[in-house]
N, C-alpha and C positions, 0 to 999 in steps of 0.2 A: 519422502519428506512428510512430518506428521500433517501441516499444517496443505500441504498438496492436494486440492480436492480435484482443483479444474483438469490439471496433469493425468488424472486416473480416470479421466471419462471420454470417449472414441469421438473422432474426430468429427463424425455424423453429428453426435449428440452436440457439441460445442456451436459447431455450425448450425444446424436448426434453432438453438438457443438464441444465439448473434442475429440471424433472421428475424427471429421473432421479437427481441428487442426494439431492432430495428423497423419493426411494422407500426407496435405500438408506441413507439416513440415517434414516428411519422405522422401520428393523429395530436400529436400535444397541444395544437391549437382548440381543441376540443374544450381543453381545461386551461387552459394558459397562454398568455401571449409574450411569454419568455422564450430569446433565443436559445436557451438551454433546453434539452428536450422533456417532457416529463415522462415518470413510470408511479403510477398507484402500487403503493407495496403489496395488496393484496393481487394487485394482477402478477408483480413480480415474485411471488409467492410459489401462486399458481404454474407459472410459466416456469419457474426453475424443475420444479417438481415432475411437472411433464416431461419437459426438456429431460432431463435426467434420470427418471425412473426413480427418485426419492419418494420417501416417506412425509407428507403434506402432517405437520402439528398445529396447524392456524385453530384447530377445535380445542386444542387447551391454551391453558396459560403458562407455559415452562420458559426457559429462557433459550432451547433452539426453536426454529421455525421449520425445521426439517432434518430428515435424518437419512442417510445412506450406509449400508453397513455398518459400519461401528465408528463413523463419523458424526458428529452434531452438527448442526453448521446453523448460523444467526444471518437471515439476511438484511443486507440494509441499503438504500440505495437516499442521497445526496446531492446537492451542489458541491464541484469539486474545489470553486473558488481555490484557495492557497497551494491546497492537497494537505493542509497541517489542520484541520478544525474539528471542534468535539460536536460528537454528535451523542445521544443521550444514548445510555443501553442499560437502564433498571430503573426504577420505579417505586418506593418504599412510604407510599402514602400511609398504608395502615402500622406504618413502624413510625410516623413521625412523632407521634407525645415521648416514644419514649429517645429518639435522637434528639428532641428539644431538651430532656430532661437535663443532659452534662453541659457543662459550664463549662469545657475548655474543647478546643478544637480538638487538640489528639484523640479525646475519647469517640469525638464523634465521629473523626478519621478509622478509627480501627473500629468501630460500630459498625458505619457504613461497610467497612470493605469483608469483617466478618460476614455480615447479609447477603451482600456478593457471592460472596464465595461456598455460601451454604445452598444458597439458588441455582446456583450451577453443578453444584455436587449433588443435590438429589433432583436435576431433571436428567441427568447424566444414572445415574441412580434406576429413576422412570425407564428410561429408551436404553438404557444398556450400551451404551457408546464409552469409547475408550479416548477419542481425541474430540477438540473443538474446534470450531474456527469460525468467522467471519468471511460470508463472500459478501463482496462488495460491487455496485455498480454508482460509479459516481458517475455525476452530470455536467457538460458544460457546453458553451454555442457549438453547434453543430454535432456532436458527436457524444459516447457513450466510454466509458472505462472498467475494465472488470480488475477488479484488487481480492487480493484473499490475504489474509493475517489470521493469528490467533486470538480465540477467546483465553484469553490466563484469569487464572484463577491473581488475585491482587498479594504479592508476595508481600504479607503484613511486617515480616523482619527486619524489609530494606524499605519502609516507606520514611520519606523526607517530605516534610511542610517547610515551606517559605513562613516565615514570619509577617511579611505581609499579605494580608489580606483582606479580600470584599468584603463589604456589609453583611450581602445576602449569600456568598459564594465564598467557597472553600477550597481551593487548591494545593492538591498531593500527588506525588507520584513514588512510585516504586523501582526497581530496579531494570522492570521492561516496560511501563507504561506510564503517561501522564494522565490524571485525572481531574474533574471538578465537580464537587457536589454542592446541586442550589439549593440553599436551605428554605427557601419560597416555596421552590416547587418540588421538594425531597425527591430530587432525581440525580442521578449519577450518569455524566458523560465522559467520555474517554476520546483522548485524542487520536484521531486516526492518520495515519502517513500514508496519504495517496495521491505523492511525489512521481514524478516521471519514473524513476529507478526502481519502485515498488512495482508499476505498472506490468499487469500479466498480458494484455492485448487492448488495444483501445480500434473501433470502428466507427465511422462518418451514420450518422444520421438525417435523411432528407425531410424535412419538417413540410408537411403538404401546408399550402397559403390557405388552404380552405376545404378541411375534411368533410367538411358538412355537404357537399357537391361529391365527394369522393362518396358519401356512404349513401348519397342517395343513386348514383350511378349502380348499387349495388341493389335498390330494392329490387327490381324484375326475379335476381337471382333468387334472391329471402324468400318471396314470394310462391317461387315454384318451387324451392328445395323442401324436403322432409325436415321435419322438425321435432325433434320432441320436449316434451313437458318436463322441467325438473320440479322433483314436489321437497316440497319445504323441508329444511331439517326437522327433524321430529325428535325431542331431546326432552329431558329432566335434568334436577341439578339436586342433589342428593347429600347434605350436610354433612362434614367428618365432626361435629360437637354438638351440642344439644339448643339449640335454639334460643329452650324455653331459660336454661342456666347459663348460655353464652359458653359453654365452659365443655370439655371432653368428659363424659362422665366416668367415673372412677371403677364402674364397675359395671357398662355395659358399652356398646358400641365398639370401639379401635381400643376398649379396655374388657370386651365381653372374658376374657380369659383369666380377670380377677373375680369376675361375679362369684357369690355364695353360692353354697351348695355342691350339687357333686362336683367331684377333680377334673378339669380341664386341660386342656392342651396349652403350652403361651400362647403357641400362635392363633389359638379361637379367638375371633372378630367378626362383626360383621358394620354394614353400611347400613343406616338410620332410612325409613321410608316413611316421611310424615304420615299418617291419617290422611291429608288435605291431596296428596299425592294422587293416591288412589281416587279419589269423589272427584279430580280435574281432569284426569287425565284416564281415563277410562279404557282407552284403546291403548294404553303404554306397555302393560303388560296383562295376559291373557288372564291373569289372577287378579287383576281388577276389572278385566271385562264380563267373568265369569262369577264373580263370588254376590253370593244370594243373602250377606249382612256385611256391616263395615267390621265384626269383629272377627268374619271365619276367619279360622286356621285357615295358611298356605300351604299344610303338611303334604296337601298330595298335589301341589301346581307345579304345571311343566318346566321341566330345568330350560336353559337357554345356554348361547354360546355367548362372551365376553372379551371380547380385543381389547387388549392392554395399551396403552402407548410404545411398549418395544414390541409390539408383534405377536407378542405371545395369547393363544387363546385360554381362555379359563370357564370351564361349566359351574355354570350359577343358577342360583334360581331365589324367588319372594320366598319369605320363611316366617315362622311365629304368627303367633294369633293376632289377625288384622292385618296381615302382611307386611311388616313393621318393619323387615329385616331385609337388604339383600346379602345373601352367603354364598359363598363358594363351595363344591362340590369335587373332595371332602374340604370340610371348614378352615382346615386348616391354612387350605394353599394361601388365600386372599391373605389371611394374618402373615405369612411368611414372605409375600412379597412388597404389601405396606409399611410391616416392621423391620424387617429384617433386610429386605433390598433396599425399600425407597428411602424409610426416616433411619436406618442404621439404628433402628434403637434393641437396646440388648434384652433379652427374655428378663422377664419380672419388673420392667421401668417401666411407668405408666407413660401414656403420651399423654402430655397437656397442652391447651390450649397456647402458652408460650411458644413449644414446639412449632405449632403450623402456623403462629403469626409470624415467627423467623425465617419461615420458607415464604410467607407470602402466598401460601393457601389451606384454606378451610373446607373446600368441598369437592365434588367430582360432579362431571357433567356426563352424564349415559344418554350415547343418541343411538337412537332404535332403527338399525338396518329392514329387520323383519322379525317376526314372534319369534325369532329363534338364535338371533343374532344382532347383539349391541355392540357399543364401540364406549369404552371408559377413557375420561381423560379429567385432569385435576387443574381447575381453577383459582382464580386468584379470590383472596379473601372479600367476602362480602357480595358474592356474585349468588350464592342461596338467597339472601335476603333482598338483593333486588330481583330474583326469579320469583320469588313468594310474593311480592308487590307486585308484580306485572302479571300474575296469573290467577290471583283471588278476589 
C-alpha cells in the first residue's frame, strides 16, 4: 500500500518504538498534569528516527520530518479528543501581503492550496521520495494511538467552498480532504480521521504520579555511568538572493550561468558567502581559517565533502576572490541539482526572488561535521536575516 509505512518495518523495530512511547509518556507529569499522556514533537522526532533507521530532516525547513527509502513521512502527534479535528500542517507567513491582496475567497482558496502543493513537490524534489505520508500518534487518558494517512497533494479541480463562512477562517475541501485556512494566522490545517476504524494499533500508558522521585532514584546510576559531551551544532545559513537587493540577481549566484563574458554552462551556479561570514566564523571553513587578507583568492582552498537532503554526497569547495562563492566540483553539478531537480526550472529561465517566496525558502543552512564534511539543508524564508542579527 502506498501510504503503508508502519507494515513495512520488523516487528522488533514497531516494538522498541511502542516501548519507548510508552517510557516517555510515563514521565508527562514532568510537563503536564493532563490525563492524557504527553510527547514533545522533537523527542517524537528523534524517537521514530531511531526506532526505525529513517533519515532525521528536523535541520531543514521542508515539509517531511523524515524520510526512509523513497518514503516522505510528516510526523505529528495530538489530542485525539473526537478523532475528526484539524490540526495545522503549513505555514505561509511570508506569502501573507500577497493572499491578503484578492478580494474573494476562491482566489485565496487556490493560492493557498497552489503553495501547498508546490511545498510538497520540491521537498519531494529535495529528498527524492516518491510517496507521502503522515504518521500519526494521537493522545488521550491513558494511552497512546498510532494512525498513518496520506499527505495529498490538494486536488485544486474538485475543490468545493461552502458559502458560509468565518470572519477570520476559510473553509474547503477537496475530493480527499477537508481543510481550513486562518487568515489571522495564515495557516493551513487539515482534518484528520483518527476514528477507531482508521486506527493501526493503540497501547495503555502508565503515567508515573511523580517522575520527579522516579529520575532521582536514577542519579547513583548517571553518576557512575560514562558520559559523553555533545558539542554544539556548528552551522552557517548562506542566502539563495542578495541581501543588499533583496532580490536573486540576474546575473550571478543561482543565475551565475547568465553572467557576461565567456560561454557558460546553464547549469553554472553557485551559493553567495557574505564577507561578514568569513570575519565570524573563522573556524567554518579552512579558507577562512587560513587566508592571510579578506580579499584572497580561494583558488587553491581545499575541496570538502556535501550531504544533500536525499543522501547524495557532492565535492565542494569556497571559490572566487574573497571566498565569496561556494561551488561544486565540477560547477555544474550544484546548478543541476537546484535547477533542474529541486526548483524544475528549465535551462535559460532565470530564478527569481518570486520563485523561492512560493516555496517558502530563501537560503540553506551548512552544518560543519569536520573540515572535510558538511551537511546542506534549505531553510524557510528569512532565517539568513535572523542568522545575520544573532551573529553580528
Amino acid at each position: 500500500m502506498e501510504h503503508d509505512f508502519w507494515g513495512q518495518q520488523t516487528r522488533d523495530q514497531q516494538n522498541e518504538y511502542i516501548e519507548m512511547l510508552k517510557i516517555l509518556g510515563s514521565l508527562s507529569n514532568l510537563f503536564s498534569d493532563n490525563a492524557s499522556p504527553y510527547l514533545y514533537y522533537r523527542a517524537h522526532e528523534n524517537l521514530f528516527c531511531s526506532s526505525f533507521d529513517a533519515k532525521n530532516l528536523s535541520r531543514g525547513d521542508v515539509s517531511y520530518d523524515a524520510t526512509k527509502g523513497k518514503m516522505g513521512i510528516g510526523l505529528k502527534t495530538f489530542l485525539n479528543n473526537n478523532g475528526r479535528t484539524f490540526q495545522k500542517v503549513a505555514e505561509f507567513n511570508n506569502d501573507s501581503d500577497k493572499i491578503r491582496s484578492f478580494k474573494n475567497v476562491e482566489d485565496i482558496v487556490h493560492t493557498v492550496a497552489e503553495l501547498r502543493n508546490k511545498r510538497i513537490n520540491v521537498t519531494q524534489n529535495m529528498v527524492d521520495t516518491e510517496a507521502s505520508i503522515y504518521h500519526l500518534i494521537t493522545r488521550e487518558p491513558g494511552r497512546m494511538n498510532v494512525y498513518e494517512t496520506g499527505m495529498d497533494l490538494i486536488d485544486i479541480n474538485s475543490i468545493r467552498i461552502p458559502k458560509k463562512q468565518g470572519k477570520n477562517t476559510i473553509k474547503f475541501e477537496d475530493k480527499l480532504n477537508e481543510y481550513s485556512f486562518s487568515l489571522s494566522k495564515n495557516t493551513l490545517l487539515k482534518r484528520f480521521d483518527t476514528t477507531e476504524q482508521n486506527r493501526i494499533i493503540t497501547f495503555n500508558v502508565e503515567i508515573l504520579e511523580n517522575p520527579f522521585d522516579f529520575l532521582k532514584s536514577l542519579q547513583p546510576k548517571i553518576v557512575t555511568s560514562e558520559t559523553s559531551v555533545t558539542q554544539e551544532e556548528n552551522y552557517i545559513i548562506l542566502p539563495l538572493y542578495s541581501p543588499r537587493e533583496g532580490k536573486v540577481p540576474e546575473r550571478s549566484g543561482l543565475n551565475q550561468w547568465n553572467a557576461k563574458g565567456r560561454p557558460r554552462h546553464h547549469d553554472e551556479v553557485y551559493i553567495s558567502i557574505p564577507s561578514w561570514i568569513h570575519r565570524e566564523y573563522k573556524d567554518f571553513f579552512v579558507y577562512s581559517r587560513e587566508r592571510k587578507t579578506s580579499t584572497e583568492s580561494a583558488k587553491d582552498s581545499p575541496s570538502f565533502d556535501v550531504e544533500l537532503p536525499n543522501g547524495r554526497v557532492m565535492n565542494c569547495k569556497v571559490a572566487q576572490a574573497g571566498g565569496k562563492a561556494l561551488m561544486s566540483n565540477p560547477n555544474k553539478e550544484l546548478g543541476e541539482w537546484i535547477l533542474r531537480d529541486v526548483l524544475k526550472v528549465k535551462p535559460s529561465n532565470l530564478v527569481t526572488m518570486e520563485m523561492l517566496d512560493e516555496i517558502g525558502i530563501d537560503s540553506v543552512k551548512l552544518t560543519k561535521k569536520s573540515d572535510d564534511y558538511y551537511y546542506l539543508d534549505f531553510v524557510e524564508t528569512g532565517s539568513y536575516e535572523d542568522f545575520q542579527e544573532n551573529s553580528v
